[in-house]
N, CA and C atoms as a LAMMPS dump frame, in Angstrom:
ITEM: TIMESTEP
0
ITEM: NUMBER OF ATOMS
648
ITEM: BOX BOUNDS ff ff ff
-5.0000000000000000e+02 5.0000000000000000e+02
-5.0000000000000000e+02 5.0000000000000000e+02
-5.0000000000000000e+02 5.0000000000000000e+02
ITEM: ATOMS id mol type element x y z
1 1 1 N 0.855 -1.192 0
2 1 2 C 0 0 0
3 1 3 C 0.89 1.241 0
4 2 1 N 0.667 2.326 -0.453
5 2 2 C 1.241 3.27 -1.28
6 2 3 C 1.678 4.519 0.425
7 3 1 N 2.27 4.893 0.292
8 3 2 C 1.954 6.018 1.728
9 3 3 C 1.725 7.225 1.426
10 4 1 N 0.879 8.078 2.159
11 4 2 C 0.52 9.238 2.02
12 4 3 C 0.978 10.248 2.813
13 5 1 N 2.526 9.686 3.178
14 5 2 C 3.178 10.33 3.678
15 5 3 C 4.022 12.05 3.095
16 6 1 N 3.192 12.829 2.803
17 6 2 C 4.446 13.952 2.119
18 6 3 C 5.233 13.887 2.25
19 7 1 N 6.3 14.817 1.178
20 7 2 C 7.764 14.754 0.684
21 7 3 C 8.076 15.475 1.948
22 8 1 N 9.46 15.411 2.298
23 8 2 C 10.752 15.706 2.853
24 8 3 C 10.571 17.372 3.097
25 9 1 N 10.584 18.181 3.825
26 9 2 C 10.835 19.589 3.64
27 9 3 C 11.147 20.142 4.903
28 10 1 N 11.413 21.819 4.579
29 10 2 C 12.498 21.982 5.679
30 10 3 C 11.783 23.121 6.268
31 11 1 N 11.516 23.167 7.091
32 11 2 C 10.504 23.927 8.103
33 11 3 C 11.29 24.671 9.234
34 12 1 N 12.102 25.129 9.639
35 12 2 C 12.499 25.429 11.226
36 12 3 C 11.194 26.219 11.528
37 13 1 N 11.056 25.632 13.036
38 13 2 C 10.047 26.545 13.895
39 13 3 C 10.394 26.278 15.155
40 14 1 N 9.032 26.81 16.022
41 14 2 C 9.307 26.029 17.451
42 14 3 C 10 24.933 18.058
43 15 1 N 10.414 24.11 19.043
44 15 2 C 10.98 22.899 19.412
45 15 3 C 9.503 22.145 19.803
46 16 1 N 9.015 22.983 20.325
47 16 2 C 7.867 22.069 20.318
48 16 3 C 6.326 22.769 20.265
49 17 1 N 5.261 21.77 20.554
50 17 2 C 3.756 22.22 19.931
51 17 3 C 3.248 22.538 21.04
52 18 1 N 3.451 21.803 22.366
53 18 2 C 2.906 22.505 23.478
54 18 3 C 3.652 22.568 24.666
55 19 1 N 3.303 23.507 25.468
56 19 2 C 4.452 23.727 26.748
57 19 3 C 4.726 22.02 27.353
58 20 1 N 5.864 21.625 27.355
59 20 2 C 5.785 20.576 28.008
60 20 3 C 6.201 20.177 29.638
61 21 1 N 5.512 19.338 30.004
62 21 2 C 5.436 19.357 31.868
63 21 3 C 5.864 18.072 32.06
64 22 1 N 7.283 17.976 33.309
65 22 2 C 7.311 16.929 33.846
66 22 3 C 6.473 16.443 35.09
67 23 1 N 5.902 15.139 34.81
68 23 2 C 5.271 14.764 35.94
69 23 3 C 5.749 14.301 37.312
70 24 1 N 5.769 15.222 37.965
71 24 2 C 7.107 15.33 39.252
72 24 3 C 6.044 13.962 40.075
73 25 1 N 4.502 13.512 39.774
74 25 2 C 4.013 12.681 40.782
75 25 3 C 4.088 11.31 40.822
76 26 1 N 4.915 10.854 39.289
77 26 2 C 5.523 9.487 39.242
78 26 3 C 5.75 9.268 40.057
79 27 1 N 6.354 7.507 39.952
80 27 2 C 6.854 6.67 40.55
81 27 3 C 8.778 7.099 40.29
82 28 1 N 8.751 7.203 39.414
83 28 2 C 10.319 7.245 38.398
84 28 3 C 10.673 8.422 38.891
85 29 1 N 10.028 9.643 39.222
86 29 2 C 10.44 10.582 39.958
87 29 3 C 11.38 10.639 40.919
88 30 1 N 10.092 9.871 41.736
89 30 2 C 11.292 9.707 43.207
90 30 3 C 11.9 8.791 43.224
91 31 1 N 12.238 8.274 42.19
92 31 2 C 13.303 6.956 41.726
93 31 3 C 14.325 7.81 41.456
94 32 1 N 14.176 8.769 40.373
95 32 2 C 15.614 9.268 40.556
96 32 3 C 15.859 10.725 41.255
97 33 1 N 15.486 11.288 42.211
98 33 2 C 16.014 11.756 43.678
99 33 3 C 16.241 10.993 44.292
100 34 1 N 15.784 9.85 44.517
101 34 2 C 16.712 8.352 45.691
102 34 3 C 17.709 7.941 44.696
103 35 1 N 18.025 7.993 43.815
104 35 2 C 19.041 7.45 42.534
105 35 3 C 20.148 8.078 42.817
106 36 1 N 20.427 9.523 42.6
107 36 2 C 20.889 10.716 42.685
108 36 3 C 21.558 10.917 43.758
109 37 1 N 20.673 11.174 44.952
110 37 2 C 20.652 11.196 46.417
111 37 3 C 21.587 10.025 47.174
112 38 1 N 21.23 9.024 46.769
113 38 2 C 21.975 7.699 47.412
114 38 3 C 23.339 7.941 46.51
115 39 1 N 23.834 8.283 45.062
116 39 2 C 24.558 8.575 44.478
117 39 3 C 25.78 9.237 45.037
118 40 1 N 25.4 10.585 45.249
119 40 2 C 25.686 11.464 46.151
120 40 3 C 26.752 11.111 46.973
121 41 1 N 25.751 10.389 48.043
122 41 2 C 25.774 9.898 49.438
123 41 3 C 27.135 8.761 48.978
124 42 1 N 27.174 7.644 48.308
125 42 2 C 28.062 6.736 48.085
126 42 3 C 29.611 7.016 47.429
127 43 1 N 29.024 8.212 46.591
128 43 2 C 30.854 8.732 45.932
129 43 3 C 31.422 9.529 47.092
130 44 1 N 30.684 9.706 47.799
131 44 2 C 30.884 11.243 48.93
132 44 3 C 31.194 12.762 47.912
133 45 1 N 30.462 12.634 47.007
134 45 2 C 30.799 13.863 46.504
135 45 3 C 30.659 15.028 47.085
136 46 1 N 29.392 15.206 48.446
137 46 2 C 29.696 16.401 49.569
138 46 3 C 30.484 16.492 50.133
139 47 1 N 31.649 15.121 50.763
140 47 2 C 32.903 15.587 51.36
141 47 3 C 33.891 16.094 50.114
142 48 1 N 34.317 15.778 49.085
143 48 2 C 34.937 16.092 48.052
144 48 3 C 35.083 17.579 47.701
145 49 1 N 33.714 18.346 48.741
146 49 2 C 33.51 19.573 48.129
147 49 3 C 35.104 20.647 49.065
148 50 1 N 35 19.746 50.116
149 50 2 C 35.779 20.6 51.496
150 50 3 C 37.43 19.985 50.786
151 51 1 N 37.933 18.991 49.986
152 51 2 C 39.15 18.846 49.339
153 51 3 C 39.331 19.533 48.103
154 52 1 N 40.611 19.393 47.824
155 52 2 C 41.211 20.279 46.911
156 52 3 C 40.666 19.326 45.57
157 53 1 N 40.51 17.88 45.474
158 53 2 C 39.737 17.389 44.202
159 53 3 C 38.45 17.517 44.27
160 54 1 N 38.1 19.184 44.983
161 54 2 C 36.297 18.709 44.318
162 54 3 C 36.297 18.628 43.185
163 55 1 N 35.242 17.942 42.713
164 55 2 C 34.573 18.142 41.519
165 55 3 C 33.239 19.272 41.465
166 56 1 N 33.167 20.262 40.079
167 56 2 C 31.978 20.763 39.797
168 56 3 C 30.591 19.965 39.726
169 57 1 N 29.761 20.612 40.121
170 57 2 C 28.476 20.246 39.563
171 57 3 C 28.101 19.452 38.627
172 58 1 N 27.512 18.263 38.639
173 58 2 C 27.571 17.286 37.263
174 58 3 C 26.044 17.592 36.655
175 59 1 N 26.165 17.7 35.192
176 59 2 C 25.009 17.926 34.378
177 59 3 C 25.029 16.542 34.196
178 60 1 N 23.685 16.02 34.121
179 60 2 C 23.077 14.727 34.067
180 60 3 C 22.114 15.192 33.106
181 61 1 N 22.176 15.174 31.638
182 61 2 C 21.122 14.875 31.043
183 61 3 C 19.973 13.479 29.929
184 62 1 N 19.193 13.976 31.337
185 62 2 C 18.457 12.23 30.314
186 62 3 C 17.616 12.219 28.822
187 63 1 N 18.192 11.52 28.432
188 63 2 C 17.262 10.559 27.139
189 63 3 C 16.559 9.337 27.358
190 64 1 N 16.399 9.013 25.745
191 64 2 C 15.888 8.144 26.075
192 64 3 C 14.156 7.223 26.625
193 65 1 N 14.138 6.031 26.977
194 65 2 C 12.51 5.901 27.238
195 65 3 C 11.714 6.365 28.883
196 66 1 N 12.923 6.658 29.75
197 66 2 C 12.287 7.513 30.93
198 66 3 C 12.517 8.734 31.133
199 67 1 N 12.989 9.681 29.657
200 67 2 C 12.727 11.089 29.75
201 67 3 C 11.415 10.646 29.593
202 68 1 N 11.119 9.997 28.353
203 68 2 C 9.485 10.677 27.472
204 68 3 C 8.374 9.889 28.31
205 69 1 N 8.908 8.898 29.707
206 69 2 C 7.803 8.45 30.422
207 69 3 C 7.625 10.074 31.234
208 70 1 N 8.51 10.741 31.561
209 70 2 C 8.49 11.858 32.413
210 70 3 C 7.294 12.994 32.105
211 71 1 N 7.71 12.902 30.492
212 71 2 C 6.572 14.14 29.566
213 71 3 C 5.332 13.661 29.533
214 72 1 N 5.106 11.938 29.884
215 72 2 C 3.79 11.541 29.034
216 72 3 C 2.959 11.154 30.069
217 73 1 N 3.929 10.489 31.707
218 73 2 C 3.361 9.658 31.826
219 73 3 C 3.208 8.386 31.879
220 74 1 N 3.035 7.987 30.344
221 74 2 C 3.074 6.328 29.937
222 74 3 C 4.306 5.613 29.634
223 75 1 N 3.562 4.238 29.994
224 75 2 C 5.366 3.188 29.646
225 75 3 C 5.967 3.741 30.628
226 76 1 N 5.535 2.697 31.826
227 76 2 C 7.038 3.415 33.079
228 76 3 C 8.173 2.396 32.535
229 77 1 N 8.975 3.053 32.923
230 77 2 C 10.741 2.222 32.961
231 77 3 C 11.075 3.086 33.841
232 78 1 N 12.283 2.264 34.32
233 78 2 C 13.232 2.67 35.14
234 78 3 C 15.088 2.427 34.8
235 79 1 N 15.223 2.12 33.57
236 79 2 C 16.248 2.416 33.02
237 79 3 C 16.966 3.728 32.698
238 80 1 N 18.065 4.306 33.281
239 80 2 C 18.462 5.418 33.24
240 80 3 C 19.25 5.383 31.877
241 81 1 N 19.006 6.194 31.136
242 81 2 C 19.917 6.809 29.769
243 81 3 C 20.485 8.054 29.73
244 82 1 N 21.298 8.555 30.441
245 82 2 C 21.88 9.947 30.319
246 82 3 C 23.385 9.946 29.841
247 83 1 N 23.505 11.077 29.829
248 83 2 C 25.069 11.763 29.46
249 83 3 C 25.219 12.635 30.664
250 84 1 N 26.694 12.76 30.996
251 84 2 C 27.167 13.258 32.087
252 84 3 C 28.171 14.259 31.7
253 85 1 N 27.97 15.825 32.446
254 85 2 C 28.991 16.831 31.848
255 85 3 C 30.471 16.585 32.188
256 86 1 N 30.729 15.508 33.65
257 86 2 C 31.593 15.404 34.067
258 86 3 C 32.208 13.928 33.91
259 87 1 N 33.158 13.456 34.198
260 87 2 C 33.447 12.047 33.922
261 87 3 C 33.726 11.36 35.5
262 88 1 N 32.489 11.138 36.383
263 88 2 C 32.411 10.539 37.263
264 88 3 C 32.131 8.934 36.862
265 89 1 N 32.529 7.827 37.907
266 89 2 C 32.344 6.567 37.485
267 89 3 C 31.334 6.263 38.534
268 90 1 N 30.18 5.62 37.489
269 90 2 C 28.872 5.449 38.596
270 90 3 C 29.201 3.762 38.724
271 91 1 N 29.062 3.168 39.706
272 91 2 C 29.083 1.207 39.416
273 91 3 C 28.061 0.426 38.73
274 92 1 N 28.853 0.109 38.112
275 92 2 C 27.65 -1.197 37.282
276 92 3 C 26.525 -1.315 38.145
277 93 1 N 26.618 -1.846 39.495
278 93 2 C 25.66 -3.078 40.106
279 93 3 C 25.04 -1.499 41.041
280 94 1 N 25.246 -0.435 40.922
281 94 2 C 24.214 0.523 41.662
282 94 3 C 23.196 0.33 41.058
283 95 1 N 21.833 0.635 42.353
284 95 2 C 20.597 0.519 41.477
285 95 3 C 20.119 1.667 43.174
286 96 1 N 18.415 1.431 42.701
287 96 2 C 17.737 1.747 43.928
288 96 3 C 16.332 0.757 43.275
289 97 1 N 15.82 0.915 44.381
290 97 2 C 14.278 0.03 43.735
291 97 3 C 13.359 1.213 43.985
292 98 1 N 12.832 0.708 42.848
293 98 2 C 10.836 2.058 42.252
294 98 3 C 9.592 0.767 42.472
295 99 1 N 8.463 1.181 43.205
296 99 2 C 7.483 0.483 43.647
297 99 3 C 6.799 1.203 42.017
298 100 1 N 6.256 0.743 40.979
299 100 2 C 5.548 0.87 39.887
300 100 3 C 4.222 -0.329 40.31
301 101 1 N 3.36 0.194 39.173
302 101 2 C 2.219 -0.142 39.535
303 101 3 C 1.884 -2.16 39.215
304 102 1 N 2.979 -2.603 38.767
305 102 2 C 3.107 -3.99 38.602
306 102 3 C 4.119 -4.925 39.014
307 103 1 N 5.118 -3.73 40.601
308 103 2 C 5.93 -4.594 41.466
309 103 3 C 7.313 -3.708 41.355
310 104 1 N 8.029 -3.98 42.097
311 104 2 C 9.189 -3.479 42.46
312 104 3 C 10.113 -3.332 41.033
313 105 1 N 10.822 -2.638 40.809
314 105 2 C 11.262 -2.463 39.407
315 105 3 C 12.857 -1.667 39.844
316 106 1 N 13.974 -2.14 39.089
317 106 2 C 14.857 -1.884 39.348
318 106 3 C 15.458 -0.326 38.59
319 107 1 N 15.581 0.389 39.379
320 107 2 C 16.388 1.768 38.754
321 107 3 C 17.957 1.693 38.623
322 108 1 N 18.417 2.04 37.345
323 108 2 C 19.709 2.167 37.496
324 108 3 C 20.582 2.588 35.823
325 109 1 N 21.536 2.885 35.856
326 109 2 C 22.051 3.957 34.803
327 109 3 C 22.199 2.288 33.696
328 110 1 N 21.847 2.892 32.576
329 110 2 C 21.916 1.99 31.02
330 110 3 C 23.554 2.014 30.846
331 111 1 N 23.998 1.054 30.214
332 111 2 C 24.876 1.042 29.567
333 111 3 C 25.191 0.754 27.766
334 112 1 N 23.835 1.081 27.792
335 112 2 C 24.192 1.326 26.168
336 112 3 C 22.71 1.543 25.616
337 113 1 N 22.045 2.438 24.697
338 113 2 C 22.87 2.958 23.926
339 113 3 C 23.442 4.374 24
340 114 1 N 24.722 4.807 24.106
341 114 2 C 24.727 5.958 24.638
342 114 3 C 24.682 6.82 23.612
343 115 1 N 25.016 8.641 23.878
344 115 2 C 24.105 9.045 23.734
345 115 3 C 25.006 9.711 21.978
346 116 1 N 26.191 9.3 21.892
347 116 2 C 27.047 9.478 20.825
348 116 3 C 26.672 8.179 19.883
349 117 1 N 25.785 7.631 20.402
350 117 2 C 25.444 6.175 19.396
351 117 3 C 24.422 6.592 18.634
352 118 1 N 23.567 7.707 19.01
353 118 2 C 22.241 8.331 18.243
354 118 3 C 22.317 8.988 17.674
355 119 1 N 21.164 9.856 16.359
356 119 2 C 21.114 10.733 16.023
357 119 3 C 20.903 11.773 16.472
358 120 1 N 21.537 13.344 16.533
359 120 2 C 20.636 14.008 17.582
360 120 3 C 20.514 15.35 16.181
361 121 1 N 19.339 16.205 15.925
362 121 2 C 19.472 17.333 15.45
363 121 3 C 20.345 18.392 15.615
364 122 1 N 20.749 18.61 16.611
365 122 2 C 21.972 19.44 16.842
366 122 3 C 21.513 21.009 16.348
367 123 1 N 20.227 21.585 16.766
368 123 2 C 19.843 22.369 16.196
369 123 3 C 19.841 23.59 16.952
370 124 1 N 21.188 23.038 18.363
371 124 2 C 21.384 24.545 18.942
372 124 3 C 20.445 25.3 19.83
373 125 1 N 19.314 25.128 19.969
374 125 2 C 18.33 26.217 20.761
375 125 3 C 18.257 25.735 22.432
376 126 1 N 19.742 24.755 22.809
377 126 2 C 19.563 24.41 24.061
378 126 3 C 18.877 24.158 24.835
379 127 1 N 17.435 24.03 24.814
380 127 2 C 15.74 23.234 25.631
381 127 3 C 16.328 22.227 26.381
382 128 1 N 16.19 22.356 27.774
383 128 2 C 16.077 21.286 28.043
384 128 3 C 15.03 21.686 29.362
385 129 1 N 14.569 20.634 30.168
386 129 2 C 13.917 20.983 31.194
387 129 3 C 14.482 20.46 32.67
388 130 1 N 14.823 20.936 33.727
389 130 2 C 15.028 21.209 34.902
390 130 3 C 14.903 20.454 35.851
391 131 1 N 15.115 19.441 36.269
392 131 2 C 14.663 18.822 37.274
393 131 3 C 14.846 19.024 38.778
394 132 1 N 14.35 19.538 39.724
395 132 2 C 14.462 20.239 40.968
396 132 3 C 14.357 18.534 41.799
397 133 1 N 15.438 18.079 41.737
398 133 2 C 15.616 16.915 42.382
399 133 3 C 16.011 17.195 44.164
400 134 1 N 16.418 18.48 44.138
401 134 2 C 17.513 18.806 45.466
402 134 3 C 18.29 17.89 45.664
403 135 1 N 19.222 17.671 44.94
404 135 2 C 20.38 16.547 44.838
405 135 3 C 21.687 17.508 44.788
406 136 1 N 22.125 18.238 46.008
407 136 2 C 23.466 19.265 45.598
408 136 3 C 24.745 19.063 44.408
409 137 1 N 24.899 17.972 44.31
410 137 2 C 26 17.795 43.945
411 137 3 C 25.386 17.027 42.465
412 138 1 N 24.205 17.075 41.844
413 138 2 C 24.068 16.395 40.372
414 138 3 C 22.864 17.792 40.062
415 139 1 N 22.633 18.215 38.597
416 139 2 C 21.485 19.483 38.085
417 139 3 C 21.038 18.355 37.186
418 140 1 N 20.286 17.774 37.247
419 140 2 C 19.499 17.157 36.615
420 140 3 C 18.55 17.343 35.223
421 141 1 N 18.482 17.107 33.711
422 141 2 C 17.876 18.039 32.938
423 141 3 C 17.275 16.796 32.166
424 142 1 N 16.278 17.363 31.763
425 142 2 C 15.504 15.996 30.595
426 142 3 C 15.592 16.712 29.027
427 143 1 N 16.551 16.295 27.859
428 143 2 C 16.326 16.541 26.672
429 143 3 C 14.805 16.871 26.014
430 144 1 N 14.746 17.918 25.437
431 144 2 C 13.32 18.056 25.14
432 144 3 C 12.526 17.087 23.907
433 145 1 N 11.163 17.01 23.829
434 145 2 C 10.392 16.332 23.388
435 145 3 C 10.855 15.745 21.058
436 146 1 N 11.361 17.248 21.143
437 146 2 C 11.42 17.067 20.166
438 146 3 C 13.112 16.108 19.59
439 147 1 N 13.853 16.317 20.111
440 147 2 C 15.236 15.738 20.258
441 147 3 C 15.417 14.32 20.541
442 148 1 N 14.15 14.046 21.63
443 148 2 C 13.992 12.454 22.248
444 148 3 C 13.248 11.999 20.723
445 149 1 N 12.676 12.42 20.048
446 149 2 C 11.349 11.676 18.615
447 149 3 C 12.648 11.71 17.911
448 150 1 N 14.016 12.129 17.62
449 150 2 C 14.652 11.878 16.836
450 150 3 C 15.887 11.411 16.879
451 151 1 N 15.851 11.193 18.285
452 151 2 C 17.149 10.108 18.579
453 151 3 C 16.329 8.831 18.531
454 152 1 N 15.098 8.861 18.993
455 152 2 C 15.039 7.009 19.3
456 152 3 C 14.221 6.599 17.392
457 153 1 N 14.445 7.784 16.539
458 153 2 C 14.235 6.755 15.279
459 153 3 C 15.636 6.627 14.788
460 154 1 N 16.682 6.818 15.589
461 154 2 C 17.78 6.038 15.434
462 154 3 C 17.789 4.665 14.944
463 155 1 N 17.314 3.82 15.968
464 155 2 C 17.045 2.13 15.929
465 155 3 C 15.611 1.576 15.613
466 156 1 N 14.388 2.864 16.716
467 156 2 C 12.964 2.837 16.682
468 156 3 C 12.646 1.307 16.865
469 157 1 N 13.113 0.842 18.34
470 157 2 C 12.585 -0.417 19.037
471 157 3 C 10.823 -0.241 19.011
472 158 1 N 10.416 -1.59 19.57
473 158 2 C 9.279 -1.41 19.558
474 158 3 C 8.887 -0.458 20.646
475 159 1 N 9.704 -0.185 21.712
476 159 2 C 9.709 0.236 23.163
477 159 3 C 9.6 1.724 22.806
478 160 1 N 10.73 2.23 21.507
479 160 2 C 10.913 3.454 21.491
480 160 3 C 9.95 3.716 20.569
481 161 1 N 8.859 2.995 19.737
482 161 2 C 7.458 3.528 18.672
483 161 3 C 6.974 3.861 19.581
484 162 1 N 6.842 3.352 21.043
485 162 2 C 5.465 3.549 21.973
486 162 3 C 5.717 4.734 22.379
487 163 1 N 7.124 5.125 23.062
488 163 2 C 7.398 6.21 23.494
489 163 3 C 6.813 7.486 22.552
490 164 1 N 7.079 7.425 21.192
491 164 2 C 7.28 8.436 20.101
492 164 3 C 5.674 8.571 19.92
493 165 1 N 5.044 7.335 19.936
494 165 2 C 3.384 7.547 19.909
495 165 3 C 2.908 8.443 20.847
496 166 1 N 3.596 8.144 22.457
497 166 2 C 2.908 9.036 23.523
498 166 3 C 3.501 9.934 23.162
499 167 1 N 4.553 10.295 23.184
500 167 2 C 5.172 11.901 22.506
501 167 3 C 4.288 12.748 21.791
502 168 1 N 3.589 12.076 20.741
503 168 2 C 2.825 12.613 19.745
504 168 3 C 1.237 13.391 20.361
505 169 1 N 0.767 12.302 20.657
506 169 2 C -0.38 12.269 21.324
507 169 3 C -0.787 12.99 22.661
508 170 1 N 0.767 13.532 23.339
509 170 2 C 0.113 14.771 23.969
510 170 3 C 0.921 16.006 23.585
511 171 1 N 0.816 16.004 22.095
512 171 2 C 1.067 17.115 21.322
513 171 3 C 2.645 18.131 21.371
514 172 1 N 3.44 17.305 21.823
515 172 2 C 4.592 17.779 22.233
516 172 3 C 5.795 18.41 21.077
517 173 1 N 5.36 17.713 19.622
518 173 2 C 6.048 17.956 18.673
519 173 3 C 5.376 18.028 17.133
520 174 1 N 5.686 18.807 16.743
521 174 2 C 4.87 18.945 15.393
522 174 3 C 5.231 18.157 13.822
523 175 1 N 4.219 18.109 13.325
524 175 2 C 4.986 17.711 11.873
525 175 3 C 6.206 18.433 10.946
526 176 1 N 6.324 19.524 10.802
527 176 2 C 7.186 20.632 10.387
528 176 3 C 8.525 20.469 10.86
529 177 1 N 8.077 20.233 12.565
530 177 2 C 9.466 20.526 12.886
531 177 3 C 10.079 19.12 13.154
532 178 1 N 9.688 18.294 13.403
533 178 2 C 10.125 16.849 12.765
534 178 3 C 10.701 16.587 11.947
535 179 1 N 10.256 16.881 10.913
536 179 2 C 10.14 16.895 9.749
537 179 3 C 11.71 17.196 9.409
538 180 1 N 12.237 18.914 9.963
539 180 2 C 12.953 19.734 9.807
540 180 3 C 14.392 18.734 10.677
541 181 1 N 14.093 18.87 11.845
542 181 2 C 15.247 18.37 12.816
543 181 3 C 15.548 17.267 12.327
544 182 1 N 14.521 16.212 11.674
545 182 2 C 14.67 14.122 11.283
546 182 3 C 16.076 14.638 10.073
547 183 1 N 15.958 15.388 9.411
548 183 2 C 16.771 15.618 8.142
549 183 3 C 18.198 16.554 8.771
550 184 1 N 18.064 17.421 9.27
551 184 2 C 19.321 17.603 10.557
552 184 3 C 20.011 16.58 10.724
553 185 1 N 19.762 15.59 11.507
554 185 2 C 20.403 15.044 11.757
555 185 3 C 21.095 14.129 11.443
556 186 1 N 21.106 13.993 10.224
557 186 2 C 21.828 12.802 9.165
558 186 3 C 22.918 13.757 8.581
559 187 1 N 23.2 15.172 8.681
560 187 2 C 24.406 16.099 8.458
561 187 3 C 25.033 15.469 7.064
562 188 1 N 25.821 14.991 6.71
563 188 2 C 26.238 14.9 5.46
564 188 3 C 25.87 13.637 4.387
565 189 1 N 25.138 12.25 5.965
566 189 2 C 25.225 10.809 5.781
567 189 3 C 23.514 11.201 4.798
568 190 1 N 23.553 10.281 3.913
569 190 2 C 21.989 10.143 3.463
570 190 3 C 21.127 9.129 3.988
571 191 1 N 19.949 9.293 4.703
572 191 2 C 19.269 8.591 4.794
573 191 3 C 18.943 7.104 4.307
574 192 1 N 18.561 6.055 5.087
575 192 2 C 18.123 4.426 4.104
576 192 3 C 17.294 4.697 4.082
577 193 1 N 16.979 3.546 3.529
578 193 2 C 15.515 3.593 3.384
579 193 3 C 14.5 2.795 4.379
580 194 1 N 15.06 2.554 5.494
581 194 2 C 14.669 2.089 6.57
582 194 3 C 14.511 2.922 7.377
583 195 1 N 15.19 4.748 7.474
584 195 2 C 15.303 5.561 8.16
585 195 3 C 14.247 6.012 7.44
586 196 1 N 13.934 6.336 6.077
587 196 2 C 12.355 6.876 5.662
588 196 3 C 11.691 6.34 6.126
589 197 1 N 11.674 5.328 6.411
590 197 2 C 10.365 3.842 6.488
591 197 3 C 9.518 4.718 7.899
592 198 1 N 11.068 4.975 8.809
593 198 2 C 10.463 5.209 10.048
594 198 3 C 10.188 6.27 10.068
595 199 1 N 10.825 7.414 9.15
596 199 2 C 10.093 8.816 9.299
597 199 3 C 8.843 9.088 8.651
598 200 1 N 8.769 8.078 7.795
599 200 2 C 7.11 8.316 6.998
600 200 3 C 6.565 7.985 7.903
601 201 1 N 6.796 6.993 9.148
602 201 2 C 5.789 6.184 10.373
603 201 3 C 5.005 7.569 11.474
604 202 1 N 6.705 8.533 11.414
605 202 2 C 6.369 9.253 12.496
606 202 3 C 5.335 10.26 11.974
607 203 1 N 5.472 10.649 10.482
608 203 2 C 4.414 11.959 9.963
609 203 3 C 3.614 11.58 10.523
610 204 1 N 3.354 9.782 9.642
611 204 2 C 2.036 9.477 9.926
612 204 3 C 0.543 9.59 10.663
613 205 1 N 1.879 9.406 12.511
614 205 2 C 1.537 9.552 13.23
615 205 3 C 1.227 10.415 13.78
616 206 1 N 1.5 11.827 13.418
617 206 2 C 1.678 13.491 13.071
618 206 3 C 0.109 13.692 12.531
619 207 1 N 0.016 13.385 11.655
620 207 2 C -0.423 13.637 10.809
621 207 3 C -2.004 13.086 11.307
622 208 1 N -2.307 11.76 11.971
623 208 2 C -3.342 11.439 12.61
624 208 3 C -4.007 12.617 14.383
625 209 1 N -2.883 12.757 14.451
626 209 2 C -3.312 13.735 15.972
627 209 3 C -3.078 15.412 15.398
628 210 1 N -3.02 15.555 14.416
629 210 2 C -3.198 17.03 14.106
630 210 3 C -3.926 17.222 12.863
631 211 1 N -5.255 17.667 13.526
632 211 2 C -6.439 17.514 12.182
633 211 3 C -6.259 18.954 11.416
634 212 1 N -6.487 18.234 10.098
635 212 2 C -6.578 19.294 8.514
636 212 3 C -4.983 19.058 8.333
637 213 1 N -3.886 18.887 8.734
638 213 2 C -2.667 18.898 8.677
639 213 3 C -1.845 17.718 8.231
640 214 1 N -0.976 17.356 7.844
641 214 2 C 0.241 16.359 8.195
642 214 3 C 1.338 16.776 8.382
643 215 1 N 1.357 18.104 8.155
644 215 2 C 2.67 19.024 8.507
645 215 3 C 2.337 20.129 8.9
646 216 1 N 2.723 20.726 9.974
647 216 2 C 2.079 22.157 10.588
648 216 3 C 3.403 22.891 10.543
């Protein structure tokens, strides 16, 4: 069957379609302030502060499928995917446990895919959102809505369609600018045709939650 996906075009606009809100009343929330917190607490990075090797402030920013549970809501995980401004060594076997609504679920930092393994738009307008963890020694930030829809059609697991569906569906990113950033980020490499496959998937999906439109 034929797709009625429109051609390719280059739009810059907004980063995203509507203000987006983290849901501070998760479960995954206070998974990672006890993540963080116990973190903290185990490197001693507060005594570190009173020696001559402190370390600065570490930017922790997440990707990945428990930023966009953060924006949506849906699909809890508790797999951590971030990048770190600093080069602290977190341990393999750290975790904390998250009570989710189908049993104890293990929190703890991913080891792959990181975040130089993805595509990212690279489109400069720095968005990210804030996380007021009160964790002194980590600033916590979640990559915005539109950046997460175009790193995870990197691979586009089945895990990461669901994510990109809820993405969609509470209006967080538009067709245009999708559209605009998906083609960004391939910089000199050309697209397969497995990478169309999945960007015709995402209009699609664009294109169903924004009526009269497939590209705004």
């Amino acid at each position: 069957m034929a797709s009625s996906t429109p051609p390719l075009q280059m739009f810059p606009g907004p980063s995203v379609a509507a203000n987006p809100v983290i849901h501070e009343h998760l479960p995954a929330y206070a998974g990672l302030k006890a993540f963080f917190a116990r973190l903290e607490e185990d490197l001693g990075l507060k005594e570190q502060k009173e020696d001559e090797a402190w370390i600065p402030r570490v930017g922790v920013y997440l990707f990945g499928g428990l930023a966009a549970h953060l924006y949506t809501g849906e699909h809890p995980t508790t797999t951590i995917h971030a990048t770190l401004s600093y080069p602290i060594s977190v341990p393999t076997e750290f975790h904390v446990m998250v009570p989710l609504p189908g049993g104890l679920s293990t929190m703890k930092m991913a080891s792959s895919p990181k975040a130089n393994e993805l595509r990212w738009p690279e489109m400069g307008d720095g968005f990210e959102i804030n996380l007021p963890l009160g964790v002194e020694s980590f600033g916590v930030r979640v990559v915005q809505p539109l950046d997460l829809v175009v790193s995870m059609c990197t691979y586009f697991t089945p895990e990461e369609e669901a994510h990109v569906a809820s993405l969609v569906r509470a209006g967080l990113i538009t067709g245009s600018n999708f559209d605009y950033a998906w083609k960004k980020s391939f910089k000199e490499e050309a697209p397969s045709a497995r990478d169309r496959m999945i960007h015709a998937q995402v209009l699609s999906m664009l294109a169903q939650h924004t009526p009269g439109s497939s590209l705004d």
